[in-house]
C-alpha positions as a LaTeX table, in Angstrom:
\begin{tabular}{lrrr}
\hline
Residue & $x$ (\AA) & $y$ (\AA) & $z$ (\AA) \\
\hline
Unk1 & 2.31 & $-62.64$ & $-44.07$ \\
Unk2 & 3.63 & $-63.80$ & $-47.62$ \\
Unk3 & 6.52 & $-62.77$ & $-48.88$ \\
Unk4 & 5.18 & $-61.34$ & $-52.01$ \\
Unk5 & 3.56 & $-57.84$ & $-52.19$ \\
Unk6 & 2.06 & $-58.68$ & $-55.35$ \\
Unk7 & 3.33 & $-55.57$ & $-57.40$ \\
Unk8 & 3.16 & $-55.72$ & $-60.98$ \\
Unk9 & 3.16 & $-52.06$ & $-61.87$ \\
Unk10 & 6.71 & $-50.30$ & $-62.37$ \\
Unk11 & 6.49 & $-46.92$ & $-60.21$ \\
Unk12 & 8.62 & $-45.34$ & $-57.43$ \\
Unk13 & 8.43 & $-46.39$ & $-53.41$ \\
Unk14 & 10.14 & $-45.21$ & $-50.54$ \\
Unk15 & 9.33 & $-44.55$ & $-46.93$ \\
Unk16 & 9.85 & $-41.78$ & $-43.72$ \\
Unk17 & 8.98 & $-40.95$ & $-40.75$ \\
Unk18 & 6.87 & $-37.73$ & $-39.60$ \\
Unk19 & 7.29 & $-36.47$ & $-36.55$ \\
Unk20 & 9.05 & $-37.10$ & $-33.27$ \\
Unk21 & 9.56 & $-34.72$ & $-30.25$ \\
Unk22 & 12.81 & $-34.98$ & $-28.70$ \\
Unk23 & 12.31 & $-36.20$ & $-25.14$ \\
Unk24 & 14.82 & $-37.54$ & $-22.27$ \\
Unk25 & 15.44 & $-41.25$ & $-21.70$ \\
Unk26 & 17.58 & $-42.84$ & $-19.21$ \\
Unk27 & 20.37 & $-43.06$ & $-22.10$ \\
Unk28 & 19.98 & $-39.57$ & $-23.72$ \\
Unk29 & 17.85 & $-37.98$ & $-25.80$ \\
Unk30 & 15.37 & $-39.98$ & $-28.25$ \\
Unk31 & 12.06 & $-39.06$ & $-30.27$ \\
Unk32 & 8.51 & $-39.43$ & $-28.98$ \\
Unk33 & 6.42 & $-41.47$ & $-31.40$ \\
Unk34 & 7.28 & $-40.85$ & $-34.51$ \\
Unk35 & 5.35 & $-42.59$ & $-37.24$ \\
Unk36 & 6.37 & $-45.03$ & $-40.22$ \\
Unk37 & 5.24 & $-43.82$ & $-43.77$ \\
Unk38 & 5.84 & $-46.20$ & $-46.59$ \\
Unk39 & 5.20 & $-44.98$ & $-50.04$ \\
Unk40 & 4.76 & $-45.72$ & $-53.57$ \\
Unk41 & 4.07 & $-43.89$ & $-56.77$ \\
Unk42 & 2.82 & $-45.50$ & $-60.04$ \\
Unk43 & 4.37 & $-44.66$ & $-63.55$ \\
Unk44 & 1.42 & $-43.19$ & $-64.37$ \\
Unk45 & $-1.02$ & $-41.95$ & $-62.08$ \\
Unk46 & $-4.47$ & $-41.95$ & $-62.77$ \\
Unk47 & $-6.00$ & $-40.07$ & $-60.01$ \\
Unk48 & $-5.04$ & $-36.92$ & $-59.03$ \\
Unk49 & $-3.93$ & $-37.17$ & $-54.99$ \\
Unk50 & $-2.57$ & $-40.17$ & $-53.05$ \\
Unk51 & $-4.55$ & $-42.03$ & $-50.69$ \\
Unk52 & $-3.39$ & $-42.37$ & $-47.21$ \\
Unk53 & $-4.24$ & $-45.61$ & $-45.76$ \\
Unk54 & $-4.03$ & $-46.08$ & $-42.14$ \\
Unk55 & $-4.84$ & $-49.79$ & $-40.41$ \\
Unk56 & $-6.65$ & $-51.18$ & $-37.04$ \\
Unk57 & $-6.32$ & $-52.37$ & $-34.48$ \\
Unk58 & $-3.25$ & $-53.71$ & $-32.87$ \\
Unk59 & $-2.05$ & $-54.17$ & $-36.60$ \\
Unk60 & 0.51 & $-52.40$ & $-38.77$ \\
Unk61 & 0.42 & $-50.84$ & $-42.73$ \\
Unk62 & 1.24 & $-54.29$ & $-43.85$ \\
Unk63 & $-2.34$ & $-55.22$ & $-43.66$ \\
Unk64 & $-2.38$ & $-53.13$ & $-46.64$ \\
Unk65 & 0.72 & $-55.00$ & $-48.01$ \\
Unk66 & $-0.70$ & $-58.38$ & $-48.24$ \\
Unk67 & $-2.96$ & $-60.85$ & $-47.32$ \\
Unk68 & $-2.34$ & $-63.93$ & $-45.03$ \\
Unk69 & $-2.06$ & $-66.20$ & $-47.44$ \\
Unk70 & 0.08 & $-63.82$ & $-49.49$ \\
Unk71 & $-2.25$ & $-62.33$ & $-52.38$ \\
Unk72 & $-1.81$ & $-58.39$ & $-52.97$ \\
Unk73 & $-3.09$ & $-56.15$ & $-50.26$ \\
Unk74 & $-4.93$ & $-53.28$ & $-51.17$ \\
Unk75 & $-1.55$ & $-50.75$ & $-51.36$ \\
Unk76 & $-0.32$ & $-52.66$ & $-54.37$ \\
Unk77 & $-3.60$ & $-53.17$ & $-55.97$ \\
Unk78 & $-4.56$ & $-49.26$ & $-55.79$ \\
Unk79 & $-1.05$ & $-49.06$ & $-57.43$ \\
Unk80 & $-2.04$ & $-51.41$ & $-60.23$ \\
Unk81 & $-4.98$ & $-49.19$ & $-61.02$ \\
Unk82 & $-2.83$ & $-45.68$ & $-60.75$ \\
Unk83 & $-3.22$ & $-44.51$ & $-57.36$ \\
Unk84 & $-0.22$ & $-42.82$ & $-55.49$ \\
Unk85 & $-0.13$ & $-44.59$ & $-51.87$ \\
Unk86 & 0.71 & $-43.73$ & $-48.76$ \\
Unk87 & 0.79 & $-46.40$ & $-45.88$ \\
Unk88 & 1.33 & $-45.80$ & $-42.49$ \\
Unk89 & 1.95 & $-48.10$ & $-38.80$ \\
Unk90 & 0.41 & $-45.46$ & $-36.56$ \\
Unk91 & 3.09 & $-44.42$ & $-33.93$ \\
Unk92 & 3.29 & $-47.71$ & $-31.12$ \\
Unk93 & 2.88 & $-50.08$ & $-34.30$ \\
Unk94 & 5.12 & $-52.19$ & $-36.33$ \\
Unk95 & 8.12 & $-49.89$ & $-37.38$ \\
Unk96 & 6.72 & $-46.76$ & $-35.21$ \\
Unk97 & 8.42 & $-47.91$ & $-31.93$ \\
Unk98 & 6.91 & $-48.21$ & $-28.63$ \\
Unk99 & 8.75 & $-48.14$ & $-25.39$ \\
Unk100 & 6.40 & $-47.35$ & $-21.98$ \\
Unk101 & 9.28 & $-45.43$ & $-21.14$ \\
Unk102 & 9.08 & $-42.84$ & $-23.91$ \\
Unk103 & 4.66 & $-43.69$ & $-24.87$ \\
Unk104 & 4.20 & $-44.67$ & $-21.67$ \\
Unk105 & 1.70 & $-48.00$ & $-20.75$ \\
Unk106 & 0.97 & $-50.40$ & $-23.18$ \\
Unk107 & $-2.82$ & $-52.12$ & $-23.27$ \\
Unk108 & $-2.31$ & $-55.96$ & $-23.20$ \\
Unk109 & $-2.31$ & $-57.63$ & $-26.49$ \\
Unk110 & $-5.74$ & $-58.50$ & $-28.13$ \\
Unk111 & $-6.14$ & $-62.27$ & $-28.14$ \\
Unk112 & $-8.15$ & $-64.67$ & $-30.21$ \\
Unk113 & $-10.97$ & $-64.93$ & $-27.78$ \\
Unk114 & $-11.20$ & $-60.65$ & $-27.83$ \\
Unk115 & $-10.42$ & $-61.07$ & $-31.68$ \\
Unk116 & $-12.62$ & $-63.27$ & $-33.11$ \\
Unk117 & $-16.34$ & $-62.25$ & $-32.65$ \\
Unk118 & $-15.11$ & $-58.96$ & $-34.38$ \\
Unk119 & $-13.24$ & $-61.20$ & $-37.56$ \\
Unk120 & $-14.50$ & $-64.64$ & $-37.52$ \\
Unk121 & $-17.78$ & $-64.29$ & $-35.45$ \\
Unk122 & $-20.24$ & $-67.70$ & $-34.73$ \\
Unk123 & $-22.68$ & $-68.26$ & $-36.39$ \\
Unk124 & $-24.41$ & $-69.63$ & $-32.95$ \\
Unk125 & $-24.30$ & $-68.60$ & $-29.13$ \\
Unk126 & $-21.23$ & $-66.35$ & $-27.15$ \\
Unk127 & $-20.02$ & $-63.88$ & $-29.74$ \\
Unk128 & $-22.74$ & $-64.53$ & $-32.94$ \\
Unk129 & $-24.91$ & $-61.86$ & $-34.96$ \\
Unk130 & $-27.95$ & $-62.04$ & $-37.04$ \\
Unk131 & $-25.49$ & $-61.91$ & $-39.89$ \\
Unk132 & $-22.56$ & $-63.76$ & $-39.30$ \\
Unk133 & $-23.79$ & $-67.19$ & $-41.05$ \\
Unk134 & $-23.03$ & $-65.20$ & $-44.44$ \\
Unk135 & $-19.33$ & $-64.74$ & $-43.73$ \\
Unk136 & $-17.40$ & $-67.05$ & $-46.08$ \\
Unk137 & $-14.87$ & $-64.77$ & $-47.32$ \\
Unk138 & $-12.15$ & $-65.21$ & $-44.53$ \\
Unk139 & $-8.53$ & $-66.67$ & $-46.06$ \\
Unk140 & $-8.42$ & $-69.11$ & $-42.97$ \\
Unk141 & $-10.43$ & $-71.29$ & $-41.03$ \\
Unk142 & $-13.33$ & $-69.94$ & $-38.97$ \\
Unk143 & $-11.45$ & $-70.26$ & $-35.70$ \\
Unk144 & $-8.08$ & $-68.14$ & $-35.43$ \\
Unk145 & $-6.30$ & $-71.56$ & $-34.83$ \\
Unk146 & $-4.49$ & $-72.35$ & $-38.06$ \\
Unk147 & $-1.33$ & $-71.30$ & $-39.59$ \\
Unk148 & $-2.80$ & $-68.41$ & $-41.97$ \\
Unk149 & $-4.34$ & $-67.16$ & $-39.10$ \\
Unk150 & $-1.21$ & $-67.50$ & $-36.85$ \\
Unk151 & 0.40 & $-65.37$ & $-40.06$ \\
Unk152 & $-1.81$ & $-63.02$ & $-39.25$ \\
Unk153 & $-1.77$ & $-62.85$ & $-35.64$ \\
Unk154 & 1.93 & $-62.77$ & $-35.45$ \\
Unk155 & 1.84 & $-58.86$ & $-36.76$ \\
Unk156 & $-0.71$ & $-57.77$ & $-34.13$ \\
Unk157 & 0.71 & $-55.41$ & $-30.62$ \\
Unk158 & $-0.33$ & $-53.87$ & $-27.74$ \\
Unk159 & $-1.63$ & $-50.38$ & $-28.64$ \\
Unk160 & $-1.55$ & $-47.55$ & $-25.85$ \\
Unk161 & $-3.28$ & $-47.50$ & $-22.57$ \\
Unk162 & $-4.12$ & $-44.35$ & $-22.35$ \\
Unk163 & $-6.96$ & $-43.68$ & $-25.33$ \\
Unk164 & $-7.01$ & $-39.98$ & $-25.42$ \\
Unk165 & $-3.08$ & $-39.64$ & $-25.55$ \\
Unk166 & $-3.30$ & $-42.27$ & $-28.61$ \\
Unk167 & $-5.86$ & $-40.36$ & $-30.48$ \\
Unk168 & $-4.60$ & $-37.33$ & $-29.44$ \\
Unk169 & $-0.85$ & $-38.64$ & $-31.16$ \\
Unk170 & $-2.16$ & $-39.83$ & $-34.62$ \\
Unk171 & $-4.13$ & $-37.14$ & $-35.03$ \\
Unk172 & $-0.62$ & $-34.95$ & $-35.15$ \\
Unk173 & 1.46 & $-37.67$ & $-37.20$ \\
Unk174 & $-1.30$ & $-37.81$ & $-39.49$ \\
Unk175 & $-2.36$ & $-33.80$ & $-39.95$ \\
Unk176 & 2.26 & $-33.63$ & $-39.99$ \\
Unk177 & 1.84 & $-36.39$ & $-42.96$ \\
Unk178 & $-0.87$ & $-34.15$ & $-44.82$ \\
Unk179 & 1.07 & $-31.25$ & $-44.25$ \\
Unk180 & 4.45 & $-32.94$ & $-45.94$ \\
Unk181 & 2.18 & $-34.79$ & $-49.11$ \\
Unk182 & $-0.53$ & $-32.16$ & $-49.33$ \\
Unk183 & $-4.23$ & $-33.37$ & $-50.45$ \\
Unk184 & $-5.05$ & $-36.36$ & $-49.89$ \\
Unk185 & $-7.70$ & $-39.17$ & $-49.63$ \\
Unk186 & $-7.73$ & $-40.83$ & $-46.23$ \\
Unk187 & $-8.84$ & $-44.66$ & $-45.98$ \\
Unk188 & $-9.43$ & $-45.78$ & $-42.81$ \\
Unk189 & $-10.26$ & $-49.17$ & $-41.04$ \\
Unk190 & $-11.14$ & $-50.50$ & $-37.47$ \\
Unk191 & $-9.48$ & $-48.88$ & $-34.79$ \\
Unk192 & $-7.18$ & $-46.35$ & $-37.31$ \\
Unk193 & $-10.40$ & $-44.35$ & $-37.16$ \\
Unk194 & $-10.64$ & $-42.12$ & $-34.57$ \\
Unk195 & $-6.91$ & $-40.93$ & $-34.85$ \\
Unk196 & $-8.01$ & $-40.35$ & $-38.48$ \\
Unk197 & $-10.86$ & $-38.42$ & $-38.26$ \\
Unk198 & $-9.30$ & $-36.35$ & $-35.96$ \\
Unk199 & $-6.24$ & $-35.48$ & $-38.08$ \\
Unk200 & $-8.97$ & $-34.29$ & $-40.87$ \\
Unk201 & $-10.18$ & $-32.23$ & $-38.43$ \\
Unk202 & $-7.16$ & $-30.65$ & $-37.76$ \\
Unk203 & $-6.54$ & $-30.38$ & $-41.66$ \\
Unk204 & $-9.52$ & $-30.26$ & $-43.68$ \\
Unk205 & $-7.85$ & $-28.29$ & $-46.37$ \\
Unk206 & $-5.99$ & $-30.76$ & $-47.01$ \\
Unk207 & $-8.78$ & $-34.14$ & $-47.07$ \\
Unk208 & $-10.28$ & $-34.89$ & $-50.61$ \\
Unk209 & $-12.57$ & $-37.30$ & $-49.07$ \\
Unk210 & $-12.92$ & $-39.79$ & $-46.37$ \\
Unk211 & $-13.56$ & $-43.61$ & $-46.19$ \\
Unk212 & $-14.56$ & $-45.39$ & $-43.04$ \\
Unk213 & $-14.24$ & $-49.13$ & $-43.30$ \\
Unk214 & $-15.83$ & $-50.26$ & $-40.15$ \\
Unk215 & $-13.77$ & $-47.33$ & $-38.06$ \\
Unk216 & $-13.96$ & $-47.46$ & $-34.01$ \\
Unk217 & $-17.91$ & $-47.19$ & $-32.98$ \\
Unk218 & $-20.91$ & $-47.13$ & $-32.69$ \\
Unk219 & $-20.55$ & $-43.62$ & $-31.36$ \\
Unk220 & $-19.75$ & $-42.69$ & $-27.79$ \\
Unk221 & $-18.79$ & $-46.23$ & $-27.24$ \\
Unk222 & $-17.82$ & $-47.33$ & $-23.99$ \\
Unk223 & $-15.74$ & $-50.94$ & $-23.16$ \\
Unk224 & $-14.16$ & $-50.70$ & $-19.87$ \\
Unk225 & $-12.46$ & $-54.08$ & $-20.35$ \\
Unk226 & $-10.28$ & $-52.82$ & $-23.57$ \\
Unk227 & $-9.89$ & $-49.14$ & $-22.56$ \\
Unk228 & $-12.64$ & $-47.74$ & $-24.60$ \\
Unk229 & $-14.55$ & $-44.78$ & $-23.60$ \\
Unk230 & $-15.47$ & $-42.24$ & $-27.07$ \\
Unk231 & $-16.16$ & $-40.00$ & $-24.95$ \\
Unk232 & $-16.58$ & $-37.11$ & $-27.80$ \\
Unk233 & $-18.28$ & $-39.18$ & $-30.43$ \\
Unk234 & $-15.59$ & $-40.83$ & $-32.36$ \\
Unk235 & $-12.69$ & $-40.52$ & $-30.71$ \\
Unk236 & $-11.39$ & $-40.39$ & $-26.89$ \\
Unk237 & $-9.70$ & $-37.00$ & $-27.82$ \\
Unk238 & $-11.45$ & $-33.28$ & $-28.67$ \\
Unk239 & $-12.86$ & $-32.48$ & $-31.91$ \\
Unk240 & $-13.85$ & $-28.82$ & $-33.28$ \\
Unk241 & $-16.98$ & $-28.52$ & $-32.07$ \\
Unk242 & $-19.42$ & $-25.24$ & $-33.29$ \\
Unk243 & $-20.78$ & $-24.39$ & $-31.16$ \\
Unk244 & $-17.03$ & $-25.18$ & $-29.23$ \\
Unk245 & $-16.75$ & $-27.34$ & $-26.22$ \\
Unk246 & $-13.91$ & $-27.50$ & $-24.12$ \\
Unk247 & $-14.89$ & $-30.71$ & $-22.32$ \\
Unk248 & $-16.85$ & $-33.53$ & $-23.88$ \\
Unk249 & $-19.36$ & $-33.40$ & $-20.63$ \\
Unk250 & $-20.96$ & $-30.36$ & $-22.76$ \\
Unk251 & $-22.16$ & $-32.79$ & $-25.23$ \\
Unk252 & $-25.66$ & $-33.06$ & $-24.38$ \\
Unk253 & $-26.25$ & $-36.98$ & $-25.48$ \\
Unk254 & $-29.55$ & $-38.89$ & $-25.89$ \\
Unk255 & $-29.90$ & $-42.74$ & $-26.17$ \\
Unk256 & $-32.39$ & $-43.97$ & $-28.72$ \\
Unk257 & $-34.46$ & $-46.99$ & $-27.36$ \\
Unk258 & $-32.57$ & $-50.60$ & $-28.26$ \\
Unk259 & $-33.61$ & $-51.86$ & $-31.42$ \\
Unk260 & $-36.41$ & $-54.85$ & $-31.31$ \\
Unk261 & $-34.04$ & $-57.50$ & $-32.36$ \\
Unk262 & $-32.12$ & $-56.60$ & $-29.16$ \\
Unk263 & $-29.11$ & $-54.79$ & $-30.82$ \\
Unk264 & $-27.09$ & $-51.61$ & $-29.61$ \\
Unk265 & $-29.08$ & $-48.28$ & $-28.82$ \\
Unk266 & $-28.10$ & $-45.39$ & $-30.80$ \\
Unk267 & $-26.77$ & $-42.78$ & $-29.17$ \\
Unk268 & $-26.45$ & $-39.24$ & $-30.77$ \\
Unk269 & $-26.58$ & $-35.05$ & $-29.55$ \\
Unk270 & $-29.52$ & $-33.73$ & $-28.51$ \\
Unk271 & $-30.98$ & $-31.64$ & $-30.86$ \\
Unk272 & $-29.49$ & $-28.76$ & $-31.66$ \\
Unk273 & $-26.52$ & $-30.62$ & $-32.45$ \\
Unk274 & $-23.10$ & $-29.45$ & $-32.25$ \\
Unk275 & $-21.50$ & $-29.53$ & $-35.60$ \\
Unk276 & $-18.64$ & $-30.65$ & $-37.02$ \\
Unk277 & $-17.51$ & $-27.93$ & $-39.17$ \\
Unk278 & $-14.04$ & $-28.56$ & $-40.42$ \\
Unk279 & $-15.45$ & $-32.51$ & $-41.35$ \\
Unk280 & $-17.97$ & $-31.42$ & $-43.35$ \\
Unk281 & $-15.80$ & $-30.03$ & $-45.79$ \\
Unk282 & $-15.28$ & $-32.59$ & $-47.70$ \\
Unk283 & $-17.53$ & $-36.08$ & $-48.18$ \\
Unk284 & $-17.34$ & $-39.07$ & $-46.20$ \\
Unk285 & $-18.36$ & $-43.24$ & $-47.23$ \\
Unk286 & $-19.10$ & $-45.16$ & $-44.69$ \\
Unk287 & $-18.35$ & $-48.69$ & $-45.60$ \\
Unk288 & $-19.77$ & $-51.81$ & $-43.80$ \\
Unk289 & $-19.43$ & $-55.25$ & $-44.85$ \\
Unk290 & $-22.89$ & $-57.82$ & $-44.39$ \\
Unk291 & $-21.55$ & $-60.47$ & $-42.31$ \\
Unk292 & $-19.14$ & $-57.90$ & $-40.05$ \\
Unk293 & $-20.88$ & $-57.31$ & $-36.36$ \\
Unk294 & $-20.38$ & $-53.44$ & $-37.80$ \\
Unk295 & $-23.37$ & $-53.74$ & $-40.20$ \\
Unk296 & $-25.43$ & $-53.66$ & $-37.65$ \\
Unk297 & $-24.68$ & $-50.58$ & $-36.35$ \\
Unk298 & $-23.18$ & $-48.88$ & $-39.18$ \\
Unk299 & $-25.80$ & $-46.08$ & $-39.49$ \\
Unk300 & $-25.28$ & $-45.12$ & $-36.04$ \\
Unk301 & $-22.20$ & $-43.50$ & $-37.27$ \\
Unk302 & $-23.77$ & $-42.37$ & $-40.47$ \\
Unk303 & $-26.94$ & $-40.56$ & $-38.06$ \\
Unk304 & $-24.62$ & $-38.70$ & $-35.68$ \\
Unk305 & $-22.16$ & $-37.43$ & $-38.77$ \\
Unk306 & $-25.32$ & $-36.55$ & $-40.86$ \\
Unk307 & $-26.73$ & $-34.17$ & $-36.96$ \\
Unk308 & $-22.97$ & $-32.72$ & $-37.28$ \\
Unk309 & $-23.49$ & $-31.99$ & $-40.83$ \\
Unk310 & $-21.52$ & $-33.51$ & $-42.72$ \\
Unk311 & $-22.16$ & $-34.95$ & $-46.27$ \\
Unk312 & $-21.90$ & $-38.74$ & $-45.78$ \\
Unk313 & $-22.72$ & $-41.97$ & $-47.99$ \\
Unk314 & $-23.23$ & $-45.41$ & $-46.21$ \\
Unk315 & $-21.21$ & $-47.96$ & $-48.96$ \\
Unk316 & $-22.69$ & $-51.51$ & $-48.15$ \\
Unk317 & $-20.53$ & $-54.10$ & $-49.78$ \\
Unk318 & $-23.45$ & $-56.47$ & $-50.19$ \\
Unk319 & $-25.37$ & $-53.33$ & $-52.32$ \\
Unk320 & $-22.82$ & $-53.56$ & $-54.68$ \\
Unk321 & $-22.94$ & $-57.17$ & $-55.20$ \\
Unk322 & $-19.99$ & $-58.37$ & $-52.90$ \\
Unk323 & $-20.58$ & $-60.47$ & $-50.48$ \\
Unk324 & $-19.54$ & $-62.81$ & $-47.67$ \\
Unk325 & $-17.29$ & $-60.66$ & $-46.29$ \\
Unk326 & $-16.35$ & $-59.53$ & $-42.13$ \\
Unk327 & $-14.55$ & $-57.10$ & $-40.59$ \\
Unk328 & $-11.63$ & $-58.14$ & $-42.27$ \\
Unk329 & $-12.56$ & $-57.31$ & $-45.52$ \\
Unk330 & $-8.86$ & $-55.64$ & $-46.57$ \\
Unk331 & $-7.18$ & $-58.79$ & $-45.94$ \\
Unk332 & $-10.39$ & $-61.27$ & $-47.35$ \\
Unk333 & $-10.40$ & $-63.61$ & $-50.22$ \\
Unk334 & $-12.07$ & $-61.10$ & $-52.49$ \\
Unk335 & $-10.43$ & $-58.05$ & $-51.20$ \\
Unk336 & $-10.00$ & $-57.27$ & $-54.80$ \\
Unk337 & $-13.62$ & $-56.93$ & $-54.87$ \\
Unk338 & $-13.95$ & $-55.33$ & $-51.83$ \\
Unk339 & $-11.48$ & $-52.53$ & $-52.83$ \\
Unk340 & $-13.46$ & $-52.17$ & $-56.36$ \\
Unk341 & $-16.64$ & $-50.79$ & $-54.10$ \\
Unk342 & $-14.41$ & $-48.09$ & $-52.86$ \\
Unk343 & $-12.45$ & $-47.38$ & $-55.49$ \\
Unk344 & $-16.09$ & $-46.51$ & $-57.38$ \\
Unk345 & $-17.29$ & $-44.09$ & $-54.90$ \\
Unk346 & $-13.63$ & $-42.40$ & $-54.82$ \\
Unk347 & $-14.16$ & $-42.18$ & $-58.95$ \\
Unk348 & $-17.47$ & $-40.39$ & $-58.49$ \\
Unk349 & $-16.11$ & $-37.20$ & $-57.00$ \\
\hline
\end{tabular}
C-alpha cells in the first residue's frame, strides 16, 4: 500500500486497543485478542458521531487507509469532509495479534484463485456473473498478478478457524469500542459483517445507523471449503432473537425456488418470522456495487432484515450514477465516488 494516507485536513489521531482477557501462555500471562483502534478527529467536525469502520476479509483497517496504488482511502477522505473516524483490524488482523496458541487455529490464507471471482471476476466461464463485464473500476489489472495487486495482497491473513468463536470475539471488541466512544455509525464491508452486526445487537443504544457494503451473505450461507456455515442468518454466532432461540436449529428456514437465470435461492424464516428487535432500532443501507457477484443477491439480505423488521434501504451504486465498480469498491479507482453514495444516505438521517 502507498505510503501516503492522503490527509489534507489538520485534526487529531491516535490509536488503542479494547479489550483483552488475560489468559496463560507457555511464557506467562498475555491478553486474548485484543483489537487495534486507530483514530482521527477533524478540526471541525461536521457530523455529529464518528463512524466506525471495520474491513473484510483476511484484510486489516488499512484498507480504509489507502488504496493500492496509494490514493486516500475512505478514513482520510470522511476526514476531509468532517467526519470523526474510527478504524479498526478486527482481533487476528494486522496489529490485533494472532497466535493459535492464545486464538487458537488459523483458516489457511485466501489465495488469488479463492480471491478473485469475488474482486476481479471473468467476464466468461469458471468464476463469471451476468454482471461482471461492467467492472472497470479496479486500480490493477484484471488478474491479481501485478504489482498493485501484489500491494494489495501482501496485507491479507489467515482469519480464525473456528467461525462462531470469531464472530462471537468482534462482536465484544466492537460493542467494548461503542461502549468507550459512545454513538456511533458503523460501516461495514465483506466479511467485517457479521462480527458487526452482532456487536449492534449487543449495543443498539449506542448504533446511529448501519451500512452494509457487500457484508458476509446471502443469508444462512453455507461454504464448507472456507469454513462458512451462517448458521443464524448473518453470522455463525447467536443473535437476539424475539421470539428467543437458544439454538439456531429453532429457526424454522424456507428456501425460495432458484431464480430463472440460475442464480442463488433465497433463503429466509418461515413466516412468522423471528425478529430482530435490538437491530431494528436504528436504520440500515445495504450497499451493492453492479459489477460485484453481491448484486445479485443483495436483496436476499435486504428480504430477511425487512421479515425481522428492521427499517432497511438497498443503496445501489449504479442508482446513483457510479458505476463500474466490484466488491472492492473501498479500495477502487473512484472510491471517492463510491464513498459520496454513502456519505448521502448517512446525511439524510
Amino acid at each position: 500500500m502507498g505510503e501516503d494516507h492522503g490527509w489534507t485536513a489538520s485534526g487529531r489521531r491516535g490509536s488503542f486497543w479494547v479489550g483483552g482477557e488475560r489468559v496463560e501462555g507457555p511464557l506467562g500471562t498475555v491478553l486474548r485478542g485484543p483489537m487495534y483502534v486507530e483514530w482521527y478527529e477533524p478540526e471541525e467536525r461536521r457530523f455529529p458521531v464518528p463512524l466506525v469502520l471495520v474491513h473484510g476479509g483476511g484484510g486489516q483497517g488499512l484498507d480504509y487507509l489507502t488504496t493500492p496504488d496509494g490514493r486516500p482511502g475512505w478514513a482520510p477522505l470522511l476526514v476531509d469532509q468532517g467526519y470523526a473516524v474510527y478504524v479498526v483490524d478486527r482481533p487476528g488482523h494486522g496489529r490485533s495479534p494472532h497466535h493459535p496458541d492464545v486464538l487458537g487455529p488459523m483458516s489457511p490464507v485466501l489465495g488469488t484463485e479463492f480471491l478473485e471471482p469475488i474482486f476481479v471476476p471473468p467476464t466468461e466461464g469458471p468464476g463469471s456473473h451476468p454482471t461482471a463485464h461492467l467492472h472497470t473500476q479496479w486500480p490493477g489489472a484484471r488478474k491479481l498478478d501485478d504489482p498493485l495487486s501484489d500491494q494489495w495482497l501482501a496485507s491479507s491473513g489467515p482469519v480464525l478457524a473456528n467461525q462462531p468463536e470469531m464472530h462471537a470475539l468482534e462482536q465484544a471488541r466492537l460493542a467494548a469500542l461503542l461502549d468507550r466512544i459512545g454513538p456511533a455509525v458503523i460501516v461495514a464491508h465483506s466479511a467485517g459483517g457479521p462480527g458487526a452486526f452482532l456487536a449492534a445487537d449487543a449495543r443498539p443504544h449506542l448504533v446511529k445507523a448501519f451500512v452494509a457494503l457487500e457484508v458476509l451473505g446471502p443469508p444462512f450461507l453455507k461454504m464448507p471449503e472456507a469454513g462458512l456455515d451462517l448458521t443464524w442468518g448473518i453470522a455463525s454466532a447467536p443473535f437476539t432473537f424475539d421470539p428467543p432461540a437458544v439454538s439456531a436449529d429453532e429457526l424454522r428456514l424456507v428456501t425460495h425456488e432458484p431464480p430463472a437465470d440460475g442464480g442463488i435461492p433465497m433463503t429466509l424464516q418461515e413466516q412468522p418470522a423471528r425478529r430482530l428487535a435490538n437491530l431494528s432500532r436504528f436504520p440500515i443501507a445495504v450497499v451493492s456495487a453492479p459489477a460485484s457477484p453481491f448484486v445479485h443477491f443483495d436483496g436476499h439480505l435486504v428480504a430477511f432484515l425487512e421479515q425481522a423488521g428492521c427499517d432497511v434501504a438497498l443503496v445501489r451504486l449504479a442508482d446513483h450514477g457510479v458505476h463500474g465498480n466490484g466488491h472492492g469498491m473501498i479500495i477502487e479507482k473512484n472510491n471517492a465516488d463510491a464513498l459520496r453514495v454513502v456519505t448521502d444516505w448517512i446525511a439524510g438521517l
